[in-house]
N, C-alpha and C positions, 0 to 999 in steps of 0.2 A: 504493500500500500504506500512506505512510505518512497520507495521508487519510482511511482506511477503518480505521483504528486500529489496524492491525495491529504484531505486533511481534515478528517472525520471517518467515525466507523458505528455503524449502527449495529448492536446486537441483541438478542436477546436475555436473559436471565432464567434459569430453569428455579421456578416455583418448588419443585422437590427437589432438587439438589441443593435447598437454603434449609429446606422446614421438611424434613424426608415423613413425615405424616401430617404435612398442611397443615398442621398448626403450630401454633407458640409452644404451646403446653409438651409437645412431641418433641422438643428441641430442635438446636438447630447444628447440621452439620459443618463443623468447623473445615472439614477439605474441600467443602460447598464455597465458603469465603474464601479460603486462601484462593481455588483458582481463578474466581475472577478480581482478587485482587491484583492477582499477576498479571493476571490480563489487561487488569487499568492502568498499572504501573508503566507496562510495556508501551502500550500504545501510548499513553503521555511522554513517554522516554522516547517517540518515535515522531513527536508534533502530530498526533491523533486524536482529536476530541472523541470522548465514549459519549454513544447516544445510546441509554438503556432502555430499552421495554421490557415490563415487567411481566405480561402478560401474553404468550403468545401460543395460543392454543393448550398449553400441557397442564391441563387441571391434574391435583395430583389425583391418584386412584384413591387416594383414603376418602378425600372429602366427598369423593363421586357416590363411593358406595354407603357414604351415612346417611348424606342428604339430597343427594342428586346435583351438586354443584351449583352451576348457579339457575338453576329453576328455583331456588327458594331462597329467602332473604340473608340465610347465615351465612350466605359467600361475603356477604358486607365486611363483617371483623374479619372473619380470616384475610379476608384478601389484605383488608389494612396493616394486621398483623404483621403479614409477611413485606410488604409496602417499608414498613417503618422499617424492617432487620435491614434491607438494602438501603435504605437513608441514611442509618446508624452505620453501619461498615464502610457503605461508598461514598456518600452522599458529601465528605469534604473533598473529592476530587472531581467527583462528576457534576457534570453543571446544566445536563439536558437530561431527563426524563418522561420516557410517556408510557402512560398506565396500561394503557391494552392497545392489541393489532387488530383492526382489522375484525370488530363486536357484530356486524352483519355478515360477513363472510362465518365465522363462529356460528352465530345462529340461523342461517340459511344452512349451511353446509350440516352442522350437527344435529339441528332441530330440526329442519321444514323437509330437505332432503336425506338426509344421514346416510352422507357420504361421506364425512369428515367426524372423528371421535366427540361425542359418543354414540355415534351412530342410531341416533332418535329421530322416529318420522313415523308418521302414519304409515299402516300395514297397506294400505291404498295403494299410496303415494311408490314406498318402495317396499317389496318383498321382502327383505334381506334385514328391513328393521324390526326388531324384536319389540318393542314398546316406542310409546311414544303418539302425539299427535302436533299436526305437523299445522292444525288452527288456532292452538294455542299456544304452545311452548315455544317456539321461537321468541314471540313479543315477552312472555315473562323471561328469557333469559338475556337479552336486549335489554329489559326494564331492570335487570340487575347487574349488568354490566353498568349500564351508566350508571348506578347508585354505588357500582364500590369502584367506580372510578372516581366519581363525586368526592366521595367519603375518602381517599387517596389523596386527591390534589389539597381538600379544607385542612387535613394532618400535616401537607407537607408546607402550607403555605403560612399556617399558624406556629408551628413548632421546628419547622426545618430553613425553612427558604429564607428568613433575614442572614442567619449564618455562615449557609450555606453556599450562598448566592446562586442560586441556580435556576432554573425553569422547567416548567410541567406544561403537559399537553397529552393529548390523544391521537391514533393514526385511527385515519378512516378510509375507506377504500370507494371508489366510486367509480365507474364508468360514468359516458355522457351518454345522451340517451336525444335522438334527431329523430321528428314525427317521419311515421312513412310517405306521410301525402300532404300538402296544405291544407287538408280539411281541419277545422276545430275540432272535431274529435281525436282525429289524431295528434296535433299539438296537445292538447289537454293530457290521453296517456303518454304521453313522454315526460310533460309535468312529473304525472302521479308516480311514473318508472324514478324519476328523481327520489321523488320525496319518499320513495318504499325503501330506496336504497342509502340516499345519502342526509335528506334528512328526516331520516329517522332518528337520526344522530346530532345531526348537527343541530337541527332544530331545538330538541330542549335543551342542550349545552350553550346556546346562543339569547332563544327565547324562552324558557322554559317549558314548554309543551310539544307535544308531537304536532305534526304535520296535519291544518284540517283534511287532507283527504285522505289521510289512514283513520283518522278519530270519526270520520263517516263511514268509510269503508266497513272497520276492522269493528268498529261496534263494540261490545261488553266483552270481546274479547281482548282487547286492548287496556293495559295496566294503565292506570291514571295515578300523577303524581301529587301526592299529597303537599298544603300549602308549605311546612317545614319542608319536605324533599326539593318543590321547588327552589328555594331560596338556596340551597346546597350545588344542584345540577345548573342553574343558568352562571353563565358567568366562570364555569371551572375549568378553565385552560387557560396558560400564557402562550397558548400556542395550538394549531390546530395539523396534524401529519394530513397528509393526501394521499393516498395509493395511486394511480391512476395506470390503468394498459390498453384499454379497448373502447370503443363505442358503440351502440346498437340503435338498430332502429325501433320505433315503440309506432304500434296500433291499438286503436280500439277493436274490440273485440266482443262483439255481443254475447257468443259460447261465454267467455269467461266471467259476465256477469251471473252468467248462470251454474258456474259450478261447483263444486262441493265446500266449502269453506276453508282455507289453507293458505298458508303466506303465500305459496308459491302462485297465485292466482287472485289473490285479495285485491290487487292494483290495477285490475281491469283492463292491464298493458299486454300486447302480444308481442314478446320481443325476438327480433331478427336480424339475421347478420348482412344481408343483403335484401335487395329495391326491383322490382322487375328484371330478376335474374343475377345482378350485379352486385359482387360483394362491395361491402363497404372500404373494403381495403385486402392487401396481399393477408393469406393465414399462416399462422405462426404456427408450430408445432402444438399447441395447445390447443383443443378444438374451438375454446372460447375465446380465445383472443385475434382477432383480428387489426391490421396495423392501420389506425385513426391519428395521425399526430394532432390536429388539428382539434380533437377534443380533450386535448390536456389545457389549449389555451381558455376552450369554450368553460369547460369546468370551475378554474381559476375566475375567469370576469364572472362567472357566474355568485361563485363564493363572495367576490368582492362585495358584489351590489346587494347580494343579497343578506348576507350574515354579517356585514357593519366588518369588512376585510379586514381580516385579522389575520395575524401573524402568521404565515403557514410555512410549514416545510415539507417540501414531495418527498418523501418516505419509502418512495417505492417505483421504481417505474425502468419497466425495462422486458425482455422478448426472448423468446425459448427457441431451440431449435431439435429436431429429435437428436438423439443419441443414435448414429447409425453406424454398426461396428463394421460395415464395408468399407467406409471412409480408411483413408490412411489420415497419421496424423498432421501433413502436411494440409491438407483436405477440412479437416475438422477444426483446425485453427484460423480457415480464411471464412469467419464468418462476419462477409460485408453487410449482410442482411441486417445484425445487430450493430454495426455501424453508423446505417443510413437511420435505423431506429434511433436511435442515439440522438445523433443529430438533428433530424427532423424536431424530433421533440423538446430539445433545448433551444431548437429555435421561436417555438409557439412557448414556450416558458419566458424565455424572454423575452419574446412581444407583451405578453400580459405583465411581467414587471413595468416596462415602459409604455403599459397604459396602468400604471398603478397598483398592479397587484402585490402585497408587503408580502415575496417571497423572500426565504432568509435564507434558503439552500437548497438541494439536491443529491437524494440518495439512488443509485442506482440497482438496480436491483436484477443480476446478483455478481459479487465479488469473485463464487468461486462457482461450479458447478455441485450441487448437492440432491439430496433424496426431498423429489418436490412431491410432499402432501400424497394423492394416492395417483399420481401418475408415476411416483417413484423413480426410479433412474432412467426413467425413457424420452425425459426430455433434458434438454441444457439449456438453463438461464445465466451462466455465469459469462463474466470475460476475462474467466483464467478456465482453461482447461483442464479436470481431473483425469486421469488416468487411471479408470477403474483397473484394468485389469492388471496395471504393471505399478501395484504397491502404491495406489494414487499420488503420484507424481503428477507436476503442476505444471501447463507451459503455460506463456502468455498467448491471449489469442489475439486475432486483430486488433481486435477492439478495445482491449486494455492497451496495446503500444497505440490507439489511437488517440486513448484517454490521455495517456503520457504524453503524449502531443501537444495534444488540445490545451491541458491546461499549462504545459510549460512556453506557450507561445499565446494563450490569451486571458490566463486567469487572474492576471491582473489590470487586466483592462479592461472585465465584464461587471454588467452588476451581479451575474449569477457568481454564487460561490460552490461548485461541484466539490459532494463528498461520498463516499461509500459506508 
């Protein structure tokens, strides 16, 4: 990293490797601290700022099996609990913090489809889910994600943050969402495709309440914040992460007003990748990614105007390509595709800076190639090459000696500050 002139590293924190039975009470593993004290050490000994996330997917198993995690309100203390042991250990070195990745992808992926652990979703919905309902549970874990994010940032900002000098915030993941047609119908679901995904979030974090067309939609199935929670969730970030990789198109959909109750349909949106045949951009190894640069800007003025622009940093953003062991390794290192990705996209990042958007940096996503979620090793998001089968050995791919480039010949003459 520090070759490639980077000067930030985002990572995560493993919840049981601090508190190995998620709680206080269970103690805490001291070889848990030591290694990512050395971790912090390093990368400061290396002009590396540490960005930690607290939160990122690995509920421990204990807490899962008492209470069902965060479906019920007791993730609140624990999470704080565990919150505070990394404030107290790290917290005079690190100076950026965000409480969770990515709370709709969490509860989309866990709750509504359970494809992602713990594997909870209507029997409907997916076979393979063994309990679960997929009209409910998503929004109560959503509704408890932002309460013991809430409950994180009021601890860190009351007891920690004058001392410590540092700042908190949340990552959120969004796509942009472009009507299929100029009908008002369809403009309207592209709306509602927003408001299911991004502010669902961002909305009470900003204003305190959800979004009115989930709080129509989604009916008594939708948690409501009490006037206390209110005054906790609006207002609790120094800062707001952005995920951003793809765009889609959204219709209206008359089927989908009519069917069975479920997140995955509660938005009335029928979302697409392509227009009268025509994708919306080249596809990436991912099925669901498609290459949109242009709505990393759209997202950004979007945030501006609308959530009173606040301080963000892209947290995420970046393009997979499969794993294909016919490639030689000459071959599998010329990936221009993530290149032009690159590029493209820091160019609409910084058009929205300079129409005002308070961007403060740029996480690329990802530094190395690793085991992505349940596509596993079959695709590559990094811009360093692992070497699965030859004792994972590391080469640089294009795209990092492009990085090394880029910013040794303009990073100091952008507004954007690129970090990994």
């Amino acid at each position: 990293m520090k070759d490639m002139n980077l000067d930030a590293y985002r990572f995560s924190i493993s919840w049981s490797r601090i508190l190995p039975k998620g709680k206080l009470s269970g103690g805490i593993n001291q070889e848990g601290i030591k290694y990512y004290n050395n971790l912090i050490d390093e990368l400061l000994s290396n002009g590396l700022k540490p960005f930690i996330t607290l939160f990122h997917w690995d509920l421990p198993q204990t807490l899962e099996e008492e209470y069902g995690g965060f479906l019920r309100p007791n993730i609140v203390d624990d999470f704080r609990d565990y919150a505070e042991v990394c404030f107290k250990e790290f917290g005079d070195r690190v100076k950026h913090w965000i409480t969770l990745n990515e709370p709709w992808s969490y509860s989309q992926g866990g709750y509504a489809r359970g494809m992602y652990a713990p594997g909870r979703c209507s029997k409907w919905v997916n076979p393979n889910c063994g309990a679960g309902d997929s009209a409910t549970e998503p929004y109560l874990v959503s509704h408890y994600q932002l309460l013991s994010h809430a409950s994180v940032v009021q601890l860190y900002k009351t007891k920690y943050q004058e001392s410590q000098k540092g700042v908190i915030g949340i990552t959120l993941v969004s796509n942009w969402f472009l009507p299929t047609s100029n009908s008002t119908l369809d403009q309207v679901a592209a709306q509602r495709a927003i408001d299911f995904m991004f502010g669902w979030f961002i909305e009470p974090l900003t204003k305190g309440d959800y979004p009115e067309s989930m709080k129509s939609l989604v009916g008594s199935r939708l948690p409501k914040f009490s006037a206390e929670e209110v005054k906790i969730v609006k207002g609790s970030y120094d800062f707001i992460g952005i995920n951003y990789y793809t765009t889609y198109y959204a219709a209206y959909s008359l089927d989908l007003t009519n069917a069975k109750p479920n997140f995955i349909t509660d938005s009335h949106a029928n979302l697409t990748t392509e227009r009268n045949g025509v994708p919306i951009g080249p596809r990436a190894a991912s099925k669901w990614l498609y290459v949109y640069p242009k709505g990393i800007q759209q997202l950004l003025l979007y945030t501006k105007e609308k959530y009173n622009n606040p301080l963000i940093y892209i947290t995420e953003n970046g393009v997979d390509e499969f794993n294909d062991p016919t490639l030689s390794l000459e071959e599998a290192l010329n990936d221009t595709f993530r290149i032009n990705y690159y590029r493209d996209h820091l160019f609409y990042v910084n058009s929205a800076i300079r129409d005002g958007v308070n961007v403060k940096g740029y996480f690329a996503w990802s530094l190395l190639d690793n085991f992505e979620w349940n596509s596993g090793y079959t695709s590559r998001f990094g811009s360093i090459f692992v070497d699965y089968n030859n004792g994972s050995k590391r080469h640089y791919k294009m795209s990092a000696k492009w990085f090394k480039n880029f910013l040794t010949k303009y990073n100091n003459r952008l507004t954007l500050t690129l970090q990994f």
